[in-house]
Each structure stands twice: as structure tokens, then as C-alpha cells.
LUMLUMLO-199666 format. One line per 10 residues: their letters; for each residue x, y, z of C-alpha. Coordinates in nm, 2 decimals, padded with zeros to 4 digits. Layout:
A	X Y Z  ...
END
This chain:
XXXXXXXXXX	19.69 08.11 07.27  19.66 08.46 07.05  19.97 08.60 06.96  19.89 09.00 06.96  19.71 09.22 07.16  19.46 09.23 06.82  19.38 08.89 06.84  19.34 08.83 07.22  19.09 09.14 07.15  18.91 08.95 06.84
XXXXXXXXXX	18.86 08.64 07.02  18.76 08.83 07.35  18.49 09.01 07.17  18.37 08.68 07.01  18.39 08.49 07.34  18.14 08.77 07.49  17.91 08.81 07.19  17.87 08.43 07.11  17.60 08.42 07.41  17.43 08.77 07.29
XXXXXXXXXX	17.35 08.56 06.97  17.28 08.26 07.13  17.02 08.41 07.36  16.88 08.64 07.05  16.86 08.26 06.83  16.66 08.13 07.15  16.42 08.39 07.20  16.36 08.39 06.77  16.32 07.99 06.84  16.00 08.05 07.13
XXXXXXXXXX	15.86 08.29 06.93  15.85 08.12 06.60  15.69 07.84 06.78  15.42 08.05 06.92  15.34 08.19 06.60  15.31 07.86 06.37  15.00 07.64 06.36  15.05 07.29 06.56  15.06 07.03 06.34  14.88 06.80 06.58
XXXXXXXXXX	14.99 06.47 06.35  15.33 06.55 06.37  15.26 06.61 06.75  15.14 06.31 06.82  15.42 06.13 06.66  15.65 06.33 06.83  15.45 06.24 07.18  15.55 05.89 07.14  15.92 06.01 07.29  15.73 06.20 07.60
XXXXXXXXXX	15.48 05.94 07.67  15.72 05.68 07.85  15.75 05.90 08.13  15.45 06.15 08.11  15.20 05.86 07.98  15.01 05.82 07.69  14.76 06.02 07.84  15.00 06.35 08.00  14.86 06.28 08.31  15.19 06.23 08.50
XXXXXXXXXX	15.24 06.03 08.79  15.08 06.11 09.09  15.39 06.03 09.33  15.45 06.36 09.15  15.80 06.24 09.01  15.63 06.34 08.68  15.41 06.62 08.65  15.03 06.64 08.43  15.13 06.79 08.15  14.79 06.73 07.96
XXXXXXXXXX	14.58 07.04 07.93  14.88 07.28 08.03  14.95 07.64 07.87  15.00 07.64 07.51  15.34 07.94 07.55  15.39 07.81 07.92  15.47 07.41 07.74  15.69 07.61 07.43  15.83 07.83 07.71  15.95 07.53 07.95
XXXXXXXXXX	16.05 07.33 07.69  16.29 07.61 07.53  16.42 07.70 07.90  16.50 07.30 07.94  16.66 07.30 07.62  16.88 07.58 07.69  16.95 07.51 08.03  16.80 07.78 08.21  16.59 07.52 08.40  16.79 07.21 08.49
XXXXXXXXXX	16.63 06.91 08.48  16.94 06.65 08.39  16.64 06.38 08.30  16.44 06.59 08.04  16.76 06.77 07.85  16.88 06.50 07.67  16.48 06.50 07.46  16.46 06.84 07.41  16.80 06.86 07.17  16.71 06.95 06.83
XXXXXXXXXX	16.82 06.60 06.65  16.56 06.43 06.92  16.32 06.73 06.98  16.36 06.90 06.58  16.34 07.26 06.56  16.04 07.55 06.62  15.77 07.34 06.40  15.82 07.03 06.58  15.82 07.24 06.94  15.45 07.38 06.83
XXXXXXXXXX	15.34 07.05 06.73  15.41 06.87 07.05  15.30 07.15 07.29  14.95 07.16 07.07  14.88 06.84 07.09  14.95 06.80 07.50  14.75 07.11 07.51  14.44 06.97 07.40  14.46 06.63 07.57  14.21 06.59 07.80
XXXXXXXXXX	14.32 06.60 08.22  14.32 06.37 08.47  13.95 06.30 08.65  14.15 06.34 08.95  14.53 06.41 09.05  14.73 06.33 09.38  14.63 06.56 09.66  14.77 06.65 10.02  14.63 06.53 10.34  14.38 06.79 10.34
XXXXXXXXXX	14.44 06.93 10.73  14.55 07.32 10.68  14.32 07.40 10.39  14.17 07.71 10.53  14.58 07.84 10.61  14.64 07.76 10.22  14.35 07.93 10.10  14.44 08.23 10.25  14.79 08.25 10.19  14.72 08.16 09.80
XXXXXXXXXX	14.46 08.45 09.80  14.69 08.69 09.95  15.04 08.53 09.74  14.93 08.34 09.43  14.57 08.45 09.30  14.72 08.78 09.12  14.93 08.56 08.88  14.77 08.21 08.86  14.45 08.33 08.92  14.13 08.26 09.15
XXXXXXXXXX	14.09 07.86 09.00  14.41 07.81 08.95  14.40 07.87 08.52  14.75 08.05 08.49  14.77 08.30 08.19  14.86 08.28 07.83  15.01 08.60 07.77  15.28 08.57 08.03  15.33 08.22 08.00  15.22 08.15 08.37
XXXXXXXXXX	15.16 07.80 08.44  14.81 07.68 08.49  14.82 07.47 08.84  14.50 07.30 08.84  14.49 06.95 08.80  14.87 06.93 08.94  14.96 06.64 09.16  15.03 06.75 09.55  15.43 06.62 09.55  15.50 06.76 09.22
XXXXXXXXXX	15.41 07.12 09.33  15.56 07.09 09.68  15.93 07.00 09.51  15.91 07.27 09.25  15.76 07.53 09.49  16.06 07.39 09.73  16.31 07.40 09.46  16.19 07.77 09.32  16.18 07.90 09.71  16.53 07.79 09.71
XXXXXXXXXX	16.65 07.93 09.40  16.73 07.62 09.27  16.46 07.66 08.97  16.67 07.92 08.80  16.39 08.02 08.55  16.13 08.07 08.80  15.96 08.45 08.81  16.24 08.67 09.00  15.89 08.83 09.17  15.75 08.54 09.28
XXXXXXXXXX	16.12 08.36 09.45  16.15 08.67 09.67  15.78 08.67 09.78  15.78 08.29 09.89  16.15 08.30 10.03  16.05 08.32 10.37  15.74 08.04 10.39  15.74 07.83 10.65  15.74 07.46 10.61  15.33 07.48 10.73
XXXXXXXXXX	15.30 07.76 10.47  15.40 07.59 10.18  15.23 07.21 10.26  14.90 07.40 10.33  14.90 07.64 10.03  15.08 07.31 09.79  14.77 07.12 09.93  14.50 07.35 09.85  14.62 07.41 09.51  14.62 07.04 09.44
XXXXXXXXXX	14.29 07.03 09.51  14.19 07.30 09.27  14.00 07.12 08.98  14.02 07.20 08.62  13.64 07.30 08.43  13.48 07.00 08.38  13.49 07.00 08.01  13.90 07.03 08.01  13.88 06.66 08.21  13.85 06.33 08.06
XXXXXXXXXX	13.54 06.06 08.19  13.66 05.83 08.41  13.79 05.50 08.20  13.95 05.76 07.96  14.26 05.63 07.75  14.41 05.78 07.49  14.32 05.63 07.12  14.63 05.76 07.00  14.86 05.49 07.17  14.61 05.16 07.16
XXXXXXXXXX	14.87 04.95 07.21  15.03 05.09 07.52  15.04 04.89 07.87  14.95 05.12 08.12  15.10 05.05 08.46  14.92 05.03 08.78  15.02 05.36 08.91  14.76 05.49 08.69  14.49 05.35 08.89  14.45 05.64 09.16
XXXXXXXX	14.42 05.92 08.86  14.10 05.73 08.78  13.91 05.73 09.12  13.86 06.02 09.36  14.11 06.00 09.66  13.94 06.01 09.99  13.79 06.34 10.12  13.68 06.40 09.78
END
């Protein structure tokens, strides 16, 4: 304990400024990370880590336990990653890989995120059961289009994910989890405008932007594996990401 007024002041002052810095050293790590050139070498190393749960390939699983990640926002995979990290978005699973003596520091973060970046997608993704499309459609044109935009493509500049390509189950838990406030670094805007969705709302709107499909040069021919991991045995679970689902 401090033994004068002086000191309980000192250490007061250092016990609230400590996180000032902390969140000034965190916002200097993203944007160093934007600004360097991926190493996609280094990335690819570094991949080796992420691919035993997102796959060789970034596509995810399409139970939706783990997301696509290939093909996904250059500052929107810096920005998740960094937010993981520094526990603004909880995910117990992912934290322990995005500590700098795993992860490494702002180089390493730009080399990773590049190289998922350019990795081809999935030729197809897991979808809903496709019965309250036209109820999606219009609640994404009237909730979502103005940020993710009209196909889905996200934006760069403000780090909004891209949702195309994303499997069905992934997007209904996070849109659940976000609705609930339980994704605490999801757009303040965008939690108050979804608070109030119905169950029906959010399937139908989940299920039509699953089955919004990336431009066909951002997806990989069908039979596509990665070269990079040559050696890797990919599990049966990967089968469905290679066929169309039915009703498409």
C-alpha cells in the first residue's frame, strides 16, 4: 500500500494512464501493419499456425465453427486480428495465437493478413435452407447494403468485412452474438439497428447473404488445393465446399 497522499496520487495517475498508452501502442500497431508491404513468404510460414483450424486453403468449415477467411479484407483481417489480440473481441480459442511471441509483431501481422487476402475462396460455402429469401433480400437492402454493399464486398477504408463467400452458421452466430452485444467490437450503428430482429428476420437475411457469391475470378476451380501445404491431409468436411449444395 502507498504510504502518503503523494504516492497514492502517483500510482493513481499511472493506474489510469497505463491503458491511455496501451490503447495509443495498439492503434500505432494496426496502423503500422497497414502501411508495410506483406511479405507473403513470411505469411505463408506464418499460415502454417492458422491453417489447422481455418485449412490450408482459408476456407473454413462450413458447420460454420470456423469462418472463410480466404479472400477477406486486407485492414478488416489486421483489424480483427488486433481487436482479438487485445481483447476487444473475445474469442477464448483464437487469443492464445495472436500473442506477439506466437503471432510476432506489426510485420508479421501484414504478412499473414496478405497472404489470406490473396488466397483464392471457396467454389461454394455452406448456405441456409433457402425458404425466406425474398424477406432477406429486402431486409438486407433496407439494413445492410449501405455498409457491406449491394454483393456483399464490404469496404476497405472502414475495415468492413466483406460477407460473400461466408458460410450460413458462421454468420447467424456472429450476427446473434453482435445483436446481443456480446461481440463487443461490432459497429455501435449497426448493434442498435439489428437489436430488435426477429428470429425470421435474421435466418432469412443470414440466408440470403450466404448465398451471395464472390466475382468469379476471386474463387478457386473446383479440385483447388493449396500448393503451399502439399503435404497436408484434408479432412472430409472439405468435401461440400467443393460441390454446389442443392438449390444451387
Amino acid at each position: 500500500m502507498c504510504r502518503t497522499f503523494r504516492n497514492c496520487r502517483a500510482l493513481l495517475l499511472g493506474l489510469l494512464v497505463l491503458p491511455l498508452i496501451d490503447g495509443v501502442a495498439r492503434a500505432n500497431e494496426m496502423e503500422e501493419a497497414l502501411s508495410l508491404q506483406p511479405d507473403l513468404e513470411n505469411g505463408k510460414r506464418i499460415y502454417h499456425t492458422c491453417a489447422v483450424c481455418h485449412r490450408p486453403e482459408g476456407w473454413g468449415t462450413v458447420d460454420g465453427y470456423y469462418p472463410q477467411i480466404a479472400g477477406q479484407r486486407h485492414k478488416v483481417l489486421i483489424k480483427q486480428l488486433e481487436d482479438i489480440r487485445n481483447r476487444h473481441r473475445d474469442n477464448p480459442t483464437m487469443y492464445p495465437f495472436t500473442l506477439p511471441n506466437i503471432l510476432g509483431g506489426a510485420q508479421d501481422i501484414a504478412d499473414v493478413t496478405g497472404y489470406v487476402e490473396q488466397l483464392p475462396m471457396a467454389p461454394f460455402n455452406g448456405v441456409g435452407p433457402g425458404n425466406d429469401l425474398e424477406h432477406g433480400r429486402k431486409i438486407y437492402q433496407e439494413h445492410c447494403v449501405d455498409c457491406h454493399g449491394k454483393e456483399g464486398e464490404g469496404d476497405e477504408q472502414d475495415a468492413i468485412p466483406a460477407l460473400r463467400g461466408q458460410h450460413f452458421n458462421y454468420l447467424l452466430r456472429q450476427f446473434e452474438w453482435i445483436r446481443l452485444g456480446k461481440r463487443r467490437n461490432a459497429d455501435a450503428k449497426m448493434v442498435r439497428q439489428v437489436r430488435d430482429f426477429s428470429v425470421r428476420d435474421t435466418r432469412a437475411v443470414m440466408d440470403y447473404v450466404s448465398r451471395l457469391r464472390p466475382p468469379p475470378e476471386r474463387i478457386a476451380p473446383r479440385g483447388w488445393l493449396n500448393p503451399d501445404f502439399p503435404h497436408y491431409a484434408r479432412p472430409a468436411e472439405m468435401e461440400p465446399l467443393m460441390e454446389p449444395p442443392p438449390g444451387m
